[in-house]
C-alpha positions in Angstrom: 47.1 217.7 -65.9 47.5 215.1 -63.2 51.4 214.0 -63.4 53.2 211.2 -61.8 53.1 212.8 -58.3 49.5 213.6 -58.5 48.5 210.2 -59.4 50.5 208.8 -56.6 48.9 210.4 -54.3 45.4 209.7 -55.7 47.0 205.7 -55.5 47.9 206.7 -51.8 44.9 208.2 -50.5 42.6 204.7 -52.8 45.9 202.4 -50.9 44.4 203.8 -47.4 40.7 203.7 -47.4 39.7 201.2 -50.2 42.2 198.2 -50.3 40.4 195.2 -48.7 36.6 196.7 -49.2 34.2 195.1 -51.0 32.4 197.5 -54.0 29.1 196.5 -53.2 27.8 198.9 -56.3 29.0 201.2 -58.8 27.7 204.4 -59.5 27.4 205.9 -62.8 26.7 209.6 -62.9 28.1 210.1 -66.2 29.5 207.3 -68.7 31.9 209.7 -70.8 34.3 208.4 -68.9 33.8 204.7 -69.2 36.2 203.0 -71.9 34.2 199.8 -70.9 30.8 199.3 -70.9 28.6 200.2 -68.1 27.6 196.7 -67.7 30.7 194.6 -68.1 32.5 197.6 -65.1 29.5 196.5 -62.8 29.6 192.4 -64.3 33.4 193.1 -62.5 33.5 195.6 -59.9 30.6 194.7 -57.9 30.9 192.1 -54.8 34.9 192.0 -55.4 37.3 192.9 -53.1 39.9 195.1 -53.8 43.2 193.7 -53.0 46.4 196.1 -54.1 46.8 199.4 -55.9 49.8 200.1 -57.9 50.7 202.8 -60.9 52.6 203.1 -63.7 53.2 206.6 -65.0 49.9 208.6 -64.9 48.0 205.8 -65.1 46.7 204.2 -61.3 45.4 200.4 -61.4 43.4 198.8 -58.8 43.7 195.3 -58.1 40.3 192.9 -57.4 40.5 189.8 -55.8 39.4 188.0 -59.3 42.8 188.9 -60.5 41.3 192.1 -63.4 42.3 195.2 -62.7 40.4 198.8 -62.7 42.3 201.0 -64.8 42.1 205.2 -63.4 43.5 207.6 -66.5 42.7 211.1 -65.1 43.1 212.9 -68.1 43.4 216.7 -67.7 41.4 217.7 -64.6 40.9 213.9 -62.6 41.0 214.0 -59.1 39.8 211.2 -56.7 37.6 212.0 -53.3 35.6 209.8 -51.0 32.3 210.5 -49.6 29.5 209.0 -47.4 26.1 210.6 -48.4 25.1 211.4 -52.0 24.4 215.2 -50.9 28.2 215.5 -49.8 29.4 213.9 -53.5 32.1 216.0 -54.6 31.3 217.9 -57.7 31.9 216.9 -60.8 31.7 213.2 -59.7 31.6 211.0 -62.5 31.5 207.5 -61.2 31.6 206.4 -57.8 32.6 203.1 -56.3 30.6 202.1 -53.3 32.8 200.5 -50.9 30.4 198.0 -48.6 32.4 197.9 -45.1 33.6 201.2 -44.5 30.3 202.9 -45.7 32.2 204.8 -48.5 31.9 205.7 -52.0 35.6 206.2 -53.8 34.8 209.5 -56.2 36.7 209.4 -59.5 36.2 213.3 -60.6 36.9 215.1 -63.9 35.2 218.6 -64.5 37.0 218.2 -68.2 35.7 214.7 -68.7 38.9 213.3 -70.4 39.7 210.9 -67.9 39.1 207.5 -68.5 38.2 204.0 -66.8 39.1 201.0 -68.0 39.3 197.0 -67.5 42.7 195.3 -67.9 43.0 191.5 -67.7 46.8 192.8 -65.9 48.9 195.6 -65.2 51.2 193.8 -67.8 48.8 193.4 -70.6 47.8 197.2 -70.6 51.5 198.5 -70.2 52.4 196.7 -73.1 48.7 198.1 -74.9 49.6 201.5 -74.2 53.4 200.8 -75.0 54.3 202.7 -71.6 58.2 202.5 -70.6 59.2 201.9 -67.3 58.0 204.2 -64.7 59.9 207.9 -63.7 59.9 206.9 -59.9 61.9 203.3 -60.6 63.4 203.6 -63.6 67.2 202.9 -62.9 69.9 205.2 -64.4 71.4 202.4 -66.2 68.1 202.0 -68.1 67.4 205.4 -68.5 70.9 206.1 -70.2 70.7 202.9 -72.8 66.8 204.4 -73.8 68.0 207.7 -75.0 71.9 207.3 -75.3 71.5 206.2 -78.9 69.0 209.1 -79.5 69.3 212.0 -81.7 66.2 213.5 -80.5 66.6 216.4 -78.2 66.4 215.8 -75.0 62.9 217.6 -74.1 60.4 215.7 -76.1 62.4 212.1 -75.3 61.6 212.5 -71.4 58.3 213.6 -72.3 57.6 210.0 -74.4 55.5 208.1 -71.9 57.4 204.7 -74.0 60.5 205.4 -72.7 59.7 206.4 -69.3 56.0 207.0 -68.0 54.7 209.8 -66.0 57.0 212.9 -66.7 54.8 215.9 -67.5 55.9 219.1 -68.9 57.1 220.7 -65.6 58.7 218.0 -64.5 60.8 217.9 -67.2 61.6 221.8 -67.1 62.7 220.9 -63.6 64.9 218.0 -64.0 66.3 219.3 -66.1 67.4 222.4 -64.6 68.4 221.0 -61.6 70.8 218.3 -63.4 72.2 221.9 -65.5 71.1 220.4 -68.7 69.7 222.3 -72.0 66.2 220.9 -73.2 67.5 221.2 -76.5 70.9 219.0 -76.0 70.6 215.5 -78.4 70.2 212.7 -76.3 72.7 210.7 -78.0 75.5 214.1 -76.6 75.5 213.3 -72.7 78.3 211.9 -71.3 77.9 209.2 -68.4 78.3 212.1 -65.4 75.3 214.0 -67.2 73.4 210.8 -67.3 74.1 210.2 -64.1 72.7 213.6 -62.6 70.2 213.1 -64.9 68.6 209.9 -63.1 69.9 211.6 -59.8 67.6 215.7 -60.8 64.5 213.1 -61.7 64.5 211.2 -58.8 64.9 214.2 -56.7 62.3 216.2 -58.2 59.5 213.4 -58.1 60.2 212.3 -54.4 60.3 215.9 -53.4 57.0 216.3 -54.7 55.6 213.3 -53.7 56.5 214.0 -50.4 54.9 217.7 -50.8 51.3 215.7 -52.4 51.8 217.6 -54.9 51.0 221.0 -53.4 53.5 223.2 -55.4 53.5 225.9 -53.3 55.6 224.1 -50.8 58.5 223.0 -53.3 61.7 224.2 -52.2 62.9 227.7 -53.3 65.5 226.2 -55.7 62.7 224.8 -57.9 62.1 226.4 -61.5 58.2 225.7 -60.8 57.9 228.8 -59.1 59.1 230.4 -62.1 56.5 229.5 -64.5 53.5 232.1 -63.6 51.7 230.0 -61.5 50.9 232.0 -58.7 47.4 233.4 -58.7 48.8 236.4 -56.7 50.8 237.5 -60.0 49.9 238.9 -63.2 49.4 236.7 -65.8 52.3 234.7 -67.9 54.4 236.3 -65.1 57.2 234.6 -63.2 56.9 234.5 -59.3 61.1 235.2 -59.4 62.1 236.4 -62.4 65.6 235.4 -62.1 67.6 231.8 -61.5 66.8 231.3 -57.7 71.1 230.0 -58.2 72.0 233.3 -59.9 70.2 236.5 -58.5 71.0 238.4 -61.6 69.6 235.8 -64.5 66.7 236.2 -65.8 64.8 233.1 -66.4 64.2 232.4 -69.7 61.0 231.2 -71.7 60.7 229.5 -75.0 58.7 226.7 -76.8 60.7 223.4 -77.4 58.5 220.6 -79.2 55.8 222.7 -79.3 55.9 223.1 -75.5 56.1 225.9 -73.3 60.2 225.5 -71.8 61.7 227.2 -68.5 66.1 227.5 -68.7 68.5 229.9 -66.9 70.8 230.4 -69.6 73.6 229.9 -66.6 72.7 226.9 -65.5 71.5 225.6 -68.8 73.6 226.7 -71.4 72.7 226.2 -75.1 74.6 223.5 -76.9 76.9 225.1 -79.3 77.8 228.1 -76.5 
């Protein structure tokens, strides 16, 4: 699934070729993943400009010169392309947006078709529609603390709630974790201020790193759990690239389900609360 880093790439890549063309037409090549009707996206999309891009989360809005906003959700499998010829469409192109000076047509792709596109009157109105918390990348650690400080919840499934901060997926969250040394499973009303503190710090660190790496995993840093969850094609399946903390040479990296979602620890690193 398209995370936060993803999707702010896909809002880099629309920022550089799209802001300031006019969508002379919108193509509809399948409307599964309209949340708007076909007619009322072309009544505002066509002959306006578009003027900003911006993102919240997972969620990447684009900004027309009659002040509504085109809302990309990319689901499980969105991407966004650009071509110039309908032959050269990249596949699985569900709707296109013709862009009138440059010649180009902005591709919003989903093979899964769960992706969605929307209208919002403004970014405002559909954060506070979707109830989505601040975003992951700005959130400060002031904020952060006084979300989940009064939280019994453990810790896992309360970064993962898109209303208290929006756009941490379930790796990110392994990661952050593990590189602020805390247990999914800690309450989030039992960190002190120093834990919050390289809390905020281990998020921060982990989204601009991957930002700055578009999201290509491969090309983390070493000291990431990522390449611990199995994800390299050149492995066997459900098996770790290292099998041990990339901190502690002789600790095996441990897997377990927290809130119903697959978790990544070093027991070193991590220790369980109560230990």
């Amino acid at each position: 699934m398209p995370e936060l880093p993803e999707v702010e790439t896909y809002r880099r890549f629309i920022d550089e070729i799209a802001v300031g063309q006019t969508i002379a037409a919108v193509i509809v090549n399948d409307a599964h993943v309209l949340a708007v009707p076909e007619a009322d996206l072309r009544a505002a999309a066509v002959g306006r400009r578009i003027v900003g891009t911006h993102r919240i989360g997972k969620n990447c809005f684009l900004e027309l010169d009659s002040g509504q906003i085109l809302v990309l959700h990319f689901g499980m499998t969105g991407d966004i392309g650009a071509y110039r010829d309908a032959p050269d469409a990249p596949r699985f192109t569900r709707v296109a947006f013709a862009l009138d000076d440059s010649g180009l047509n902005l591709a919003f792709i989903d093979p899964r078709k769960f992706g969605r596109i929307r209208l919002a009157v403004s970014i405002e109105a559909y954060r506070k529609a979707k109830k989505l918390g601040s975003d992951a990348l700005t959130i400060s650690a002031a904020a952060l603390q006084t979300k989940i400080s009064p939280r019994k919840t453990i810790l896992k499934p309360l970064l993962l709630d898109q209303s208290i901060t929006a756009g941490l997926g379930n790796w990110i969250v392994d990661d952050v974790l593990f590189q602020a040394k805390i247990h999914p499973e800690r309450p989030g009303n039992s960190l002190t201020d120093k834990e919050f503190k390289a809390l905020h710090e281990a998020m921060q660190h982990v989204l601009t790193t991957a930002i700055r790496h578009e999201a290509n995993y491969r090309e983390f840093p070493l000291d990431f759990l990522i390449h611990s969850r199995g994800w390299d094609t050149s492995a066997a399946p459900d098996q770790s690239v290292h099998e041990c903390c990339p901190h502690h040479s002789k600790t095996k990296i441990e897997k377990s389900y927290v809130g119903g979602r697959a978790t990544y620890v070093c027991p070193k690193c991590q220790p369980r609360p109560g230990l």
